[in-house]
One Martini backbone bead per residue (centre of mass of N, CA, C, O) as a GRO file, in nm:
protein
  475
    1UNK     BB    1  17.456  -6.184  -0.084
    2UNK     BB    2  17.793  -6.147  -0.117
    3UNK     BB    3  18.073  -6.342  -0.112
    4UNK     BB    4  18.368  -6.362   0.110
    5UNK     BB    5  18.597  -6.531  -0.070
    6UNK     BB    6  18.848  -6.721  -0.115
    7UNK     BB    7  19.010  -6.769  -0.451
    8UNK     BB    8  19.134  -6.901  -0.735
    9UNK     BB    9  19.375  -6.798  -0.929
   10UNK     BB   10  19.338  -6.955  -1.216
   11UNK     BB   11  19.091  -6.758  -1.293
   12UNK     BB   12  19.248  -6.496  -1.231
   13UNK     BB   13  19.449  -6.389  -1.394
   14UNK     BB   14  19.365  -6.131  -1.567
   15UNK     BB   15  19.353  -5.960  -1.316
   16UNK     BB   16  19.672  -6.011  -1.246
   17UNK     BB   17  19.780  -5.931  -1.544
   18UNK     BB   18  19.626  -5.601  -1.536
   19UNK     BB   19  19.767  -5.508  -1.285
   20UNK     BB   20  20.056  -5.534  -1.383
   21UNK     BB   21  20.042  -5.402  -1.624
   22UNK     BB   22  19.901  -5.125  -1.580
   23UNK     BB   23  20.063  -4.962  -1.326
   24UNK     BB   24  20.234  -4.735  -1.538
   25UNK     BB   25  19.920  -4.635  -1.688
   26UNK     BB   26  19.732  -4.535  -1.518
   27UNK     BB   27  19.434  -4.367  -1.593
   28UNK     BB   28  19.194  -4.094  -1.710
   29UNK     BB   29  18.923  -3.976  -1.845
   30UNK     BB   30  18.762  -3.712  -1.943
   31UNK     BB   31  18.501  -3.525  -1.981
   32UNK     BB   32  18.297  -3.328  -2.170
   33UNK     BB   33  18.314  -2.967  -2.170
   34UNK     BB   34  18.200  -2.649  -2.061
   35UNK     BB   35  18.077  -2.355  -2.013
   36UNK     BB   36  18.057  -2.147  -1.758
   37UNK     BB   37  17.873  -1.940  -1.517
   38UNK     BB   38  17.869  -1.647  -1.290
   39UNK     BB   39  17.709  -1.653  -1.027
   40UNK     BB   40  17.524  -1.602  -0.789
   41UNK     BB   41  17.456  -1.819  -0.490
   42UNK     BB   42  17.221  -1.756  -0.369
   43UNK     BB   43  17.036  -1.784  -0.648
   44UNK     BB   44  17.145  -2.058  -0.732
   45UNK     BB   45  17.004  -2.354  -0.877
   46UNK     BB   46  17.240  -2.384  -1.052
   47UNK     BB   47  17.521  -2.478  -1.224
   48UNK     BB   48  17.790  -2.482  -1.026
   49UNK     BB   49  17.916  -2.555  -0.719
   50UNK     BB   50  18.036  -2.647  -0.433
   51UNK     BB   51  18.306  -2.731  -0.244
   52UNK     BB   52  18.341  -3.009   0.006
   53UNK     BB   53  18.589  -3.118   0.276
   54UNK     BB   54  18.573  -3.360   0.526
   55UNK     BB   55  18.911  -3.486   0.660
   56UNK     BB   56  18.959  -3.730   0.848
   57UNK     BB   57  19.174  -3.920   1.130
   58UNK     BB   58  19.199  -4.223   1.140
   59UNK     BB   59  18.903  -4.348   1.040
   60UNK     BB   60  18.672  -4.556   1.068
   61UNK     BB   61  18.370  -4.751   1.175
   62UNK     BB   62  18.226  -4.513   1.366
   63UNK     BB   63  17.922  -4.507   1.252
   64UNK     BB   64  17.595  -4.523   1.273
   65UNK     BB   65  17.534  -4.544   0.983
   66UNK     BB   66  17.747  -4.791   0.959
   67UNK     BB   67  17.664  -4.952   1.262
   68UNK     BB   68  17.748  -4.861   1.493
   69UNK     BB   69  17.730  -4.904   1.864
   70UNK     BB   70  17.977  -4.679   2.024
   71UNK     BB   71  17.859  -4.425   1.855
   72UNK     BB   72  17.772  -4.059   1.814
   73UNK     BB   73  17.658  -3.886   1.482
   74UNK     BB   74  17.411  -3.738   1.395
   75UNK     BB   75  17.546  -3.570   1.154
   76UNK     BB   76  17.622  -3.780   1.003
   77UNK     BB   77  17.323  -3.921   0.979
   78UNK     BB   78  17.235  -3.700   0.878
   79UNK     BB   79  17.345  -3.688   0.607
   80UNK     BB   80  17.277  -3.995   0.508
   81UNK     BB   81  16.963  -3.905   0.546
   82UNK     BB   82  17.007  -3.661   0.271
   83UNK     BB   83  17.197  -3.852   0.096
   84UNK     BB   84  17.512  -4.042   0.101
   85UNK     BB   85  17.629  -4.408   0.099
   86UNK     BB   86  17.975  -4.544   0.040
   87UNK     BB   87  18.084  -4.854   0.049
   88UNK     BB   88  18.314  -4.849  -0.191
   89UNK     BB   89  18.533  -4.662  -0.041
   90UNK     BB   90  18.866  -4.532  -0.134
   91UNK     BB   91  19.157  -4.458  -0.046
   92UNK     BB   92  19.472  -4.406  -0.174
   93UNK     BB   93  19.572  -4.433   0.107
   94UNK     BB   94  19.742  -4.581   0.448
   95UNK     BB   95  19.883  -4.269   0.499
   96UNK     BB   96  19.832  -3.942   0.510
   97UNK     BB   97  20.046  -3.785   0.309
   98UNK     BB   98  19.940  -3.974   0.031
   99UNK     BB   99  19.639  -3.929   0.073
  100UNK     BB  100  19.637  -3.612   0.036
  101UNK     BB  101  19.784  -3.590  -0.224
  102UNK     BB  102  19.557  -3.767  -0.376
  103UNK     BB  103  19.318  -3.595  -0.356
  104UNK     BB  104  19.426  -3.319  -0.438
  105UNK     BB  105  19.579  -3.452  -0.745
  106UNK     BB  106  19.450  -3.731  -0.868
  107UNK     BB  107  19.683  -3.901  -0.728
  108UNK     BB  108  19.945  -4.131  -0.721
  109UNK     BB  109  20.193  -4.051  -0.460
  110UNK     BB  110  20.411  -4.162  -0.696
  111UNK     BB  111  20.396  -3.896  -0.877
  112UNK     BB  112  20.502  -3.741  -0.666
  113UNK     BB  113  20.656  -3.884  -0.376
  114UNK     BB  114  20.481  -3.911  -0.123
  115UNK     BB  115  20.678  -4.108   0.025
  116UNK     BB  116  20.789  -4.435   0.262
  117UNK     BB  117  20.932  -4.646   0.424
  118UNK     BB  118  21.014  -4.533   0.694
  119UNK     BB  119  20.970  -4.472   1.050
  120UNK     BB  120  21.162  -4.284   1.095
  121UNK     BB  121  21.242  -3.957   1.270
  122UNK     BB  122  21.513  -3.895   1.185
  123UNK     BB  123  21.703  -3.690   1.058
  124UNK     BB  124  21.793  -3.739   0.719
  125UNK     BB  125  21.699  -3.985   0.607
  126UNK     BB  126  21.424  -3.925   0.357
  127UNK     BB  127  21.231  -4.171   0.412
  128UNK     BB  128  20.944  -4.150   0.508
  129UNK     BB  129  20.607  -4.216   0.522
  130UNK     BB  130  20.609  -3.914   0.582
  131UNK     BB  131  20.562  -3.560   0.634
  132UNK     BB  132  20.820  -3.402   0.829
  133UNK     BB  133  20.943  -3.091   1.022
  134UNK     BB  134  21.249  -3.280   0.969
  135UNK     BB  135  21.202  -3.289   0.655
  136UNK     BB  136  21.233  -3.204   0.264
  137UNK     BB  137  20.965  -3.304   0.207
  138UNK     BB  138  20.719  -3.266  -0.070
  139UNK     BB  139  20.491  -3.082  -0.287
  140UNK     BB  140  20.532  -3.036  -0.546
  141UNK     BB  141  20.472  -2.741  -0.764
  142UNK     BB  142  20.341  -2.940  -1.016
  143UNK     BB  143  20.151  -2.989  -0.887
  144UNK     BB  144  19.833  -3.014  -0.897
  145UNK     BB  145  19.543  -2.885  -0.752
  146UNK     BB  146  19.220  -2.819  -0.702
  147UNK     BB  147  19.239  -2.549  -0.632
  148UNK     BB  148  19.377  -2.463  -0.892
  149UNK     BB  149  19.191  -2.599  -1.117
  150UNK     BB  150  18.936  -2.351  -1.008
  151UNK     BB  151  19.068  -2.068  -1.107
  152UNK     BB  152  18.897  -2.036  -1.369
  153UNK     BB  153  18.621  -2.054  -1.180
  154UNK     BB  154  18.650  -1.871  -0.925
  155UNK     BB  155  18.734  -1.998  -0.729
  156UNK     BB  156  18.744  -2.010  -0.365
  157UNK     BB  157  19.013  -2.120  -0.109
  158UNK     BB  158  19.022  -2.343   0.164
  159UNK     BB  159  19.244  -2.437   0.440
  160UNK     BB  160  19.178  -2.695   0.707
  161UNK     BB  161  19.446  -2.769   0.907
  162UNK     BB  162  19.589  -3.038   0.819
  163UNK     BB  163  19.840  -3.085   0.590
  164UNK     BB  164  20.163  -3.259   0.548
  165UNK     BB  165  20.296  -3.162   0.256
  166UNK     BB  166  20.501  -2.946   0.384
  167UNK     BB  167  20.766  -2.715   0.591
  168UNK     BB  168  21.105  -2.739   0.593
  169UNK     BB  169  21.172  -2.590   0.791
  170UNK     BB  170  20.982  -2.332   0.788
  171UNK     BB  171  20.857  -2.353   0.477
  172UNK     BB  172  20.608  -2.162   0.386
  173UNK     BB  173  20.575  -2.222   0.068
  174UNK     BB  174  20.447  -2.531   0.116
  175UNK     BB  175  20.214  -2.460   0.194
  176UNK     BB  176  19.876  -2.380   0.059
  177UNK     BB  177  19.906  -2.112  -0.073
  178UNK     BB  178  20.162  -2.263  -0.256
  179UNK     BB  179  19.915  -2.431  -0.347
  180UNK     BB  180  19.630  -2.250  -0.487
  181UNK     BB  181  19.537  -2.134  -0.206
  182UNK     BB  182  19.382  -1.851  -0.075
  183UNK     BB  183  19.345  -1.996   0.246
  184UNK     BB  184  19.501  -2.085   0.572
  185UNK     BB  185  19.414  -2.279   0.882
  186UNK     BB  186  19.667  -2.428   1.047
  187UNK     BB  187  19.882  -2.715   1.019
  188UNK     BB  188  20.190  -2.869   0.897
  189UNK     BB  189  20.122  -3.104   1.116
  190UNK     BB  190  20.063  -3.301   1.319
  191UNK     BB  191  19.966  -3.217   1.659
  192UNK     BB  192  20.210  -3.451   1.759
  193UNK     BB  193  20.472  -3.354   1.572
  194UNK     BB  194  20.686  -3.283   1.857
  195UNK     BB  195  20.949  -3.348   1.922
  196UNK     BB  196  21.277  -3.288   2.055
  197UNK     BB  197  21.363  -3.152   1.791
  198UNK     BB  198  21.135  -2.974   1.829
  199UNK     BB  199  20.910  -2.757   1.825
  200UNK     BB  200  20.575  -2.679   1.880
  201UNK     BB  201  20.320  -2.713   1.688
  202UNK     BB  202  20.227  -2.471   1.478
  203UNK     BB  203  20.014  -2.207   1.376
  204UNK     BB  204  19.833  -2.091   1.061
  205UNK     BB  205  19.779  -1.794   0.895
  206UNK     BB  206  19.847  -1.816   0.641
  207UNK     BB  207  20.213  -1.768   0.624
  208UNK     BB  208  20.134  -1.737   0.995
  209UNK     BB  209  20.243  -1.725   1.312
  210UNK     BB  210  20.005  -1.774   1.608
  211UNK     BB  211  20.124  -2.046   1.729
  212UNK     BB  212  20.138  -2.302   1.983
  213UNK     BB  213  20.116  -2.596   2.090
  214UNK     BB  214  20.106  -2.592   2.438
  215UNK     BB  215  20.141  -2.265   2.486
  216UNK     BB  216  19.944  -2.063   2.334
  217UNK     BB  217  19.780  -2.303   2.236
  218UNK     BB  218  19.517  -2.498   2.243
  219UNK     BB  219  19.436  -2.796   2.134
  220UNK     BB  220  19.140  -2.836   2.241
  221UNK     BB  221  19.052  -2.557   2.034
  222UNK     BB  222  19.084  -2.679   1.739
  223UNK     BB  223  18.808  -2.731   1.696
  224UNK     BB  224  18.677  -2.453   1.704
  225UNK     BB  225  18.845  -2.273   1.543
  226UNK     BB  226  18.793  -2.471   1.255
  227UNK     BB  227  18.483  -2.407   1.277
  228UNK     BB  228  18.509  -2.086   1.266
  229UNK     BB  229  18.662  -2.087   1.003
  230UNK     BB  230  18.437  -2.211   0.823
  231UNK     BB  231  18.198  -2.046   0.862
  232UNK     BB  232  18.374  -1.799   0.780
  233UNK     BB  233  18.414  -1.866   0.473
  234UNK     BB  234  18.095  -1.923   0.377
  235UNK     BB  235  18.010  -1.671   0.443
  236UNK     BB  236  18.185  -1.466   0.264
  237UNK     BB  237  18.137  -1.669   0.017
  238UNK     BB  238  17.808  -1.725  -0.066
  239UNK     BB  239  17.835  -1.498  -0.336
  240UNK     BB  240  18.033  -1.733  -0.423
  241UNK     BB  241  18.273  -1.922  -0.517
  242UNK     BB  242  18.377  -2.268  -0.360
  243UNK     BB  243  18.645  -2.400  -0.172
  244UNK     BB  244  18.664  -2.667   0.097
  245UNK     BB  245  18.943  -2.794   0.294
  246UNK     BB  246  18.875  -3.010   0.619
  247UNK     BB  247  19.142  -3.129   0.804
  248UNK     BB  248  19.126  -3.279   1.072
  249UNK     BB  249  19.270  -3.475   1.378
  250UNK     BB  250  19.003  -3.613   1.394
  251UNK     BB  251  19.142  -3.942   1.500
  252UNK     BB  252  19.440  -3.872   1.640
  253UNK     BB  253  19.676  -4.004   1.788
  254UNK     BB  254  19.615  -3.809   2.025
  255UNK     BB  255  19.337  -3.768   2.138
  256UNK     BB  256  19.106  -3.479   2.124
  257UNK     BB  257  18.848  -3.288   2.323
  258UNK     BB  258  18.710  -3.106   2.456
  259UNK     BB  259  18.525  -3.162   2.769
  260UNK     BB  260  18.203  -3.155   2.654
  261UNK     BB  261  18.302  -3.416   2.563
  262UNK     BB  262  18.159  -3.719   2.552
  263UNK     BB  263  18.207  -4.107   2.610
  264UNK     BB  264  18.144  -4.474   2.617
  265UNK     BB  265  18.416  -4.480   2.432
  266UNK     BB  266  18.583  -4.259   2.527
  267UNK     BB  267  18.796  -4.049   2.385
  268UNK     BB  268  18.752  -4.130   2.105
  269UNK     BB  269  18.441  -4.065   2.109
  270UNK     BB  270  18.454  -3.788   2.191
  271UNK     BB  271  18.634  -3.683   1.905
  272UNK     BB  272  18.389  -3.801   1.734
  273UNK     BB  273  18.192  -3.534   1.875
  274UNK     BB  274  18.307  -3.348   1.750
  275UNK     BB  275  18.312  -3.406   1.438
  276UNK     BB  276  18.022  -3.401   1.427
  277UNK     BB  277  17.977  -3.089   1.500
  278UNK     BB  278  18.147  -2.969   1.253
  279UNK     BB  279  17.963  -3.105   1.078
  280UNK     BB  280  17.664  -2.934   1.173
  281UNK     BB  281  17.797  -2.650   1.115
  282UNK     BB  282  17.862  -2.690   0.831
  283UNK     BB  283  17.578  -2.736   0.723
  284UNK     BB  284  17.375  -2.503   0.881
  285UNK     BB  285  17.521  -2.309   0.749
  286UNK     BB  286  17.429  -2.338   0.456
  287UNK     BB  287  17.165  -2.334   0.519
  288UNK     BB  288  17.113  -2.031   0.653
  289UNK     BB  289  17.256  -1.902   0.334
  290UNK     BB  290  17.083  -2.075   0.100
  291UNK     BB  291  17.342  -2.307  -0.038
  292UNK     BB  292  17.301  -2.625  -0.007
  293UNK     BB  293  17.209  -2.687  -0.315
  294UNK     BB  294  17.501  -2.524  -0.383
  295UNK     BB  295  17.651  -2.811  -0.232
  296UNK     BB  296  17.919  -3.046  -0.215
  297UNK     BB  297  17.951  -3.266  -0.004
  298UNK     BB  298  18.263  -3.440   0.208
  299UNK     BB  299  18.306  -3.729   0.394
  300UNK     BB  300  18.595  -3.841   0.534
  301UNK     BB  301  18.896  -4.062   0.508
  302UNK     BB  302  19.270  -4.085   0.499
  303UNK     BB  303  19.212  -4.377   0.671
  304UNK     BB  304  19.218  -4.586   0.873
  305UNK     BB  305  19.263  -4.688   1.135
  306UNK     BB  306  19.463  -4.747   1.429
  307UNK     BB  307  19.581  -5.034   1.588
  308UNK     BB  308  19.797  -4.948   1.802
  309UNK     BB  309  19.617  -4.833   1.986
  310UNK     BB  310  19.438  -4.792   2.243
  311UNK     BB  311  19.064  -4.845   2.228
  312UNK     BB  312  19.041  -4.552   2.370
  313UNK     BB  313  19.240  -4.408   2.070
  314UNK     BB  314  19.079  -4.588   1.858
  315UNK     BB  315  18.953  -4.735   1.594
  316UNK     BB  316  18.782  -4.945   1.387
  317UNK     BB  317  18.751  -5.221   1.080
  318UNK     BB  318  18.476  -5.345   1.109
  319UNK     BB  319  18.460  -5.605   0.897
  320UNK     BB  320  18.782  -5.659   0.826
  321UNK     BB  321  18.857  -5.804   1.059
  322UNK     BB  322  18.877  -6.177   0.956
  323UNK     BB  323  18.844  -6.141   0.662
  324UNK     BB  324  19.059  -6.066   0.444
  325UNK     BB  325  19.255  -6.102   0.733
  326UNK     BB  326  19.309  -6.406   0.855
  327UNK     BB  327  19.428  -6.470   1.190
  328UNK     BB  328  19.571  -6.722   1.071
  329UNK     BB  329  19.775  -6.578   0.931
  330UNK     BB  330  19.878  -6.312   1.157
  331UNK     BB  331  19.680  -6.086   1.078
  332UNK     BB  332  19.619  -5.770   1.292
  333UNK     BB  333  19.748  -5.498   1.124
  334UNK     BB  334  19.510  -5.398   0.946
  335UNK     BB  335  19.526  -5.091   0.878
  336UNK     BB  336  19.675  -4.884   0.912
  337UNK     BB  337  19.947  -4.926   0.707
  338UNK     BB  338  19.805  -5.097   0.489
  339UNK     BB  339  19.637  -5.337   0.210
  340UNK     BB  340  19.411  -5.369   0.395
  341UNK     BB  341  19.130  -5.252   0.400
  342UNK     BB  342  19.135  -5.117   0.668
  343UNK     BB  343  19.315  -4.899   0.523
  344UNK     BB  344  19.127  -4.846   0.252
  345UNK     BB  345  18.829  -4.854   0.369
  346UNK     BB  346  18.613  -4.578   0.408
  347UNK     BB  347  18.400  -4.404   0.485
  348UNK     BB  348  18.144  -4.234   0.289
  349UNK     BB  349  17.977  -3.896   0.244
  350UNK     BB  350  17.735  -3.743   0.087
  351UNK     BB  351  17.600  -3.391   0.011
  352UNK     BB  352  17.307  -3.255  -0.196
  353UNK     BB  353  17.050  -3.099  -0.192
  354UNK     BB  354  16.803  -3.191  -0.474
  355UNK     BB  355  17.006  -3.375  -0.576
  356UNK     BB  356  17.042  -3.584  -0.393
  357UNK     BB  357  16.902  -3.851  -0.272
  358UNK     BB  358  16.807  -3.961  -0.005
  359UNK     BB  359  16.856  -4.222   0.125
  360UNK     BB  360  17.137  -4.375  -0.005
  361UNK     BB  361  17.312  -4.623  -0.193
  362UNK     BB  362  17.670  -4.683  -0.265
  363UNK     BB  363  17.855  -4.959  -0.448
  364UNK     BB  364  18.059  -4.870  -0.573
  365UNK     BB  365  18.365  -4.793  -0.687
  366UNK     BB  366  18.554  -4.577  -0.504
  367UNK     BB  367  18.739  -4.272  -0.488
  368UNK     BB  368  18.947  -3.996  -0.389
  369UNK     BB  369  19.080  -3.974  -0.678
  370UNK     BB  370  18.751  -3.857  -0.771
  371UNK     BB  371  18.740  -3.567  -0.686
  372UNK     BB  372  18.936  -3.394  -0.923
  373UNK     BB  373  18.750  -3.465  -1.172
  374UNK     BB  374  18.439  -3.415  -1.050
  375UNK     BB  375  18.468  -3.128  -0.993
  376UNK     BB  376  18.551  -3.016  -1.255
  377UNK     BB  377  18.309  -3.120  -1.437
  378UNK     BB  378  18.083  -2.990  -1.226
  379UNK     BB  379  18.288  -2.693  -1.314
  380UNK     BB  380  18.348  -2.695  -1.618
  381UNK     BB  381  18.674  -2.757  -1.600
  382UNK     BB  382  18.943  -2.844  -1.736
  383UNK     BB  383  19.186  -3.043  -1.799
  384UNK     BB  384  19.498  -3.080  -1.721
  385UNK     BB  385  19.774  -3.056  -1.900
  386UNK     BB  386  19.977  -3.336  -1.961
  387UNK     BB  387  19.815  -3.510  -1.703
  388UNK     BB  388  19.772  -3.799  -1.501
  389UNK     BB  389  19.499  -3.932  -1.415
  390UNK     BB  390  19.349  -4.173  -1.170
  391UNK     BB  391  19.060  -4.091  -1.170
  392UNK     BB  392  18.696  -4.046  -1.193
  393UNK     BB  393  18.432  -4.005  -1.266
  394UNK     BB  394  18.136  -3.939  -1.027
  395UNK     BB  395  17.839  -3.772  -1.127
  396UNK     BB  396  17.626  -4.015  -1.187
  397UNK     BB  397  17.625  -4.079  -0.925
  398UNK     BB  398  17.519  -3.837  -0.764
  399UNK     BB  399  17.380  -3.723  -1.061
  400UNK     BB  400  17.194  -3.927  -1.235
  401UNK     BB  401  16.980  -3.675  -1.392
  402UNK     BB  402  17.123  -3.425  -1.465
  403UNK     BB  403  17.074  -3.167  -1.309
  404UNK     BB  404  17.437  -3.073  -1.255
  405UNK     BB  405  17.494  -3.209  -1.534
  406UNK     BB  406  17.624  -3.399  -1.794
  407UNK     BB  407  17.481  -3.662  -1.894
  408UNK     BB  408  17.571  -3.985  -2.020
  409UNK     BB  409  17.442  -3.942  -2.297
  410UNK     BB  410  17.624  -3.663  -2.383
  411UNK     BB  411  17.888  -3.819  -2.355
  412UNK     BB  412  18.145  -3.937  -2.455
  413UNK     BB  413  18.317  -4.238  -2.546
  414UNK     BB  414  18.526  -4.198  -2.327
  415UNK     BB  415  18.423  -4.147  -2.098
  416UNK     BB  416  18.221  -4.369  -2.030
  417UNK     BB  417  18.528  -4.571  -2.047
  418UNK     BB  418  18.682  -4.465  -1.764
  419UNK     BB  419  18.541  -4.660  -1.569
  420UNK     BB  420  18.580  -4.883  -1.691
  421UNK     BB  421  18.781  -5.167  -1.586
  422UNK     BB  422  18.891  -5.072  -1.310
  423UNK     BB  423  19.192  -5.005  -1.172
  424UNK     BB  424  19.297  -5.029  -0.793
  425UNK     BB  425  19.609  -4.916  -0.624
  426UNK     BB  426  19.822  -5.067  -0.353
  427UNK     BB  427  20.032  -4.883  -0.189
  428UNK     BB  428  20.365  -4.899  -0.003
  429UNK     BB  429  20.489  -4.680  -0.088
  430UNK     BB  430  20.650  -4.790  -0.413
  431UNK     BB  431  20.494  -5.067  -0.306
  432UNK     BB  432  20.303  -5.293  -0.479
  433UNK     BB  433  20.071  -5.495  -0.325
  434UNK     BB  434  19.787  -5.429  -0.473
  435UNK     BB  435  19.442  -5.549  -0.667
  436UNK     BB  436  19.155  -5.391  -0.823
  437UNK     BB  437  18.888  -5.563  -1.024
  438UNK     BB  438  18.610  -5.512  -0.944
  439UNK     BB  439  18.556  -5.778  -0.711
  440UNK     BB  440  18.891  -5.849  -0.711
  441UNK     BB  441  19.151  -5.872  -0.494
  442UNK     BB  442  19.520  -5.870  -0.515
  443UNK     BB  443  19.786  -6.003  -0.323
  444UNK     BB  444  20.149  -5.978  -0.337
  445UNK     BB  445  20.141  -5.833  -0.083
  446UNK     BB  446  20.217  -5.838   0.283
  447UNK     BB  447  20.142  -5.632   0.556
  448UNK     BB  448  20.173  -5.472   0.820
  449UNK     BB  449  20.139  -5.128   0.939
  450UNK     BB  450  20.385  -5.159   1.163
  451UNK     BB  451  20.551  -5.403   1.142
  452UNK     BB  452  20.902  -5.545   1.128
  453UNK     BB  453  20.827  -5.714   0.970
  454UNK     BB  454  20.825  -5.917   0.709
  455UNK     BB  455  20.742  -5.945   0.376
  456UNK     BB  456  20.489  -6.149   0.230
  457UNK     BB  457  20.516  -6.347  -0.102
  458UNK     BB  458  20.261  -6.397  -0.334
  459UNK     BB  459  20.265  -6.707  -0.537
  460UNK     BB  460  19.993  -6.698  -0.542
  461UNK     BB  461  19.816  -6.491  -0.512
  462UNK     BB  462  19.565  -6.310  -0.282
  463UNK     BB  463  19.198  -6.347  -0.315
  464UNK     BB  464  18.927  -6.135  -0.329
  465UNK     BB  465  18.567  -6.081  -0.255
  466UNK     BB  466  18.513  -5.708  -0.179
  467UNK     BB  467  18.208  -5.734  -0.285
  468UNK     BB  468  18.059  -5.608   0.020
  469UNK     BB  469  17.881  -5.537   0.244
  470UNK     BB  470  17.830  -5.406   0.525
  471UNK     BB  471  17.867  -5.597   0.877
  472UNK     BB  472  17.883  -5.531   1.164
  473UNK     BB  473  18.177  -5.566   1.392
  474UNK     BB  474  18.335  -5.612   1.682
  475UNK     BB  475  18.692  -5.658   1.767
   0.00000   0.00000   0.00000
């Protein structure tokens, strides 16, 4: 096993000289791509597939596959001994607004704007870590997300569950279907972000308002809701291309789920077994309308546990508490918006029966970053013109024979040096935090997630080599 401590920065300069030099310029470069045929779903067993994301929040290493003592996940073991559990994946950023932004967009959310310093909700400000249904940041409508990018080659598209990416006083035209998406049923902001300024957050089916939660929705029905919607879009949708991205409130805090999931590790608990529910509904769903060959499902979280609720509202951050960010320095709040690992390095689980060999297990780096460029890549449309990715290729990870797509043999010498030496950028609001160059972490500043104190720079870095296996311990 590799090992995990601090190491000397004098050996490290060219690592923390090019992640400083870099950081204006990182972008990725797509492989060679070739022209798609639209067949029918249901018979096709090569081809583009489908693409899932099931995107949990504030979600940590609470997985029983990934060695969780205290948690039952059954369907999400049932994917990961069925497909791919990747260890070293991490999310673009370290809290909801930018981490979404980034995912769906394949770039840091610094190049959109989707960020922000301050904790303070109060209308205004303009300043928000995240964005909220009381101020007036968005995602522009010049980013391409994946939805858009997939529209060349026919994919239908909807969003299920939590946006967060803008609605600016009730400004629907911010929804998923001003970006892209051809179908929306979800929340525009987080399930609790209804402060006394604001009415009870609204729930919406395309651009229509059809109730509010705590008046006329039960909160803890939109559980069921999301996957009742997610079943039936990919039953409508089975004889074509889809892109479903369904992004879960389990398990942000405060937690909630129907009242029939219960669980000894308390309400967190029974939150996450409502997650794994839907995601075995959405597996099943596939498999019996015969087209789980011809979909690539991903399951993650859009950043770290957060470490601020009472534990049994919370996840904790796996093996990561008192490894990368020692107590003995203070740092105790590190999950969810720190740039310690607890923040960015979440579970992510691949599912794709027939392509995905079972029981895998992927150590390389990936991250949230790399879902689309590799969606584009797999459904062979180019990539969009004059726009800078962040993320890399990693179909050759998914699919390293090259089943359902051109291996690494026939593709250009620039695809192939695309992964090299990839350099992966850590920031809190519009400022650099960290970087990471193979396996070594570099800290220039840290920060807990959410703490008052004051921010501390580090000269020389703080260095760490954190490619190493995931180790369970309870915090």
């Amino acid at each position: 096993m590799k090992s995990s401590s601090k190491q000397s920065f004098g050996s490290l300069a060219p690592v923390v000289l090019l992640a400083a030099v870099a950081v204006t310029c990182a972008r990725a470069s797509g492989a060679s791509r070739h022209e798609g045929v639209v067949h029918e779903a249901r018979s096709r067993a090569d081809g583009p597939p489908n693409f899932v994301i099931i995107f949990a929040d504030d979600f940590g290493f609470d997985l029983e596959c990934f060695g969780s003592p205290t948690t039952r996940t059954v369907n999400i073991n049932r994917m990961a001994a069925e497909g791919m559990k990747l260890t070293q994946w991490n999310t673009a950023h370290s809290i909801c607004s930018p981490s979404r932004a980034a995912l769906l967009t394949g770039r840091y959310a610094i190049r959109s704007g989707i960020f922000g310093n301050k904790s303070s909700h109060a209308p205004g400000t303009g300043d928000h870590r995240v964005v909220h249904p009381i101020c007036y940041g968005h995602l522009p409508f010049s980013e391409v997300t994946i939805a858009e990018a997939l529209k060349p080659a026919n994919y239908t598209s909807m969003a299920i569950g939590k946006w967060h990416l803008g609605y600016a006083y009730e400004n629907t035209t911010l929804l998923p279907i001003g970006h892209g998406f051809d179908h929306f049923y979800g929340t525009p902001v987080t399930h609790c972000e209804g402060p006394a300024s604001y009415p009870a957050v609204p729930v919406f089916s395309d651009d229509k308002k059809i109730g509010r939660i705590g008046i006329d929705i039960v909160r803890e029905d939109l559980v069921y809701r999301y996957s009742d919607q997610a079943t039936k879009f990919i039953s409508d949708n089975a004889d074509e291309r889809f892109f479903l991205y369904l992004a879960m409130d389990n398990t942000h805090s405060p937690v909630f789920s129907p009242a029939n999931f219960t669980s000894p590790r308390g309400p967190y608990g029974a939150a996450t077994e409502a997650l794994d529910w839907v995601v075995g509904q959405v597996m099943d769903t596939l498999k019996r309308l015969g087209i789980a060959e011809n979909t690539l499902m991903i399951f993650t979280s859009d950043n770290g546990a957060w470490y601020v609720p009472p534990p049994t509202e919370a996840g904790v951050v796996g093996p990561f508490q008192g490894t990368y960010a020692p107590k003995t320095l203070g740092y105790v709040d590190t999950g969810k918006g720190s740039s310690w690992e607890g923040g960015f390095r979440v579970p992510a689980v691949a599912w794709w029966p027939g392509t995905i060999a079972p029981n895998t297990v992927c150590e390389n780096f990936t991250s949230s970053l790399d879902l689309f460029i590799t969606f584009l890549s797999l459904a062979t449309v180019p990539l969009p013109a004059a726009i800078d990715l962040d993320g890399k290729d990693i179909s050759d990870i998914l699919d390293p024979v090259g089943r359902r797509h051109t291996p690494a043999a026939m593709k250009t010498a620039e695809a192939l040096n695309a992964g090299a030496n990839y350099t992966f950028f850590y920031y809190r609001g519009p400022q650099l935090m960290a970087a990471r160059s193979g396996a070594l972490k570099a800290h220039f500043i840290t920060h807990s997630g959410f703490g008052h104190e004051a921010p501390v720079n580090h000269d020389p870095p703080l260095v760490f080599n954190v490619e190493v296996r995931i180790i369970w311990h309870c915090n």
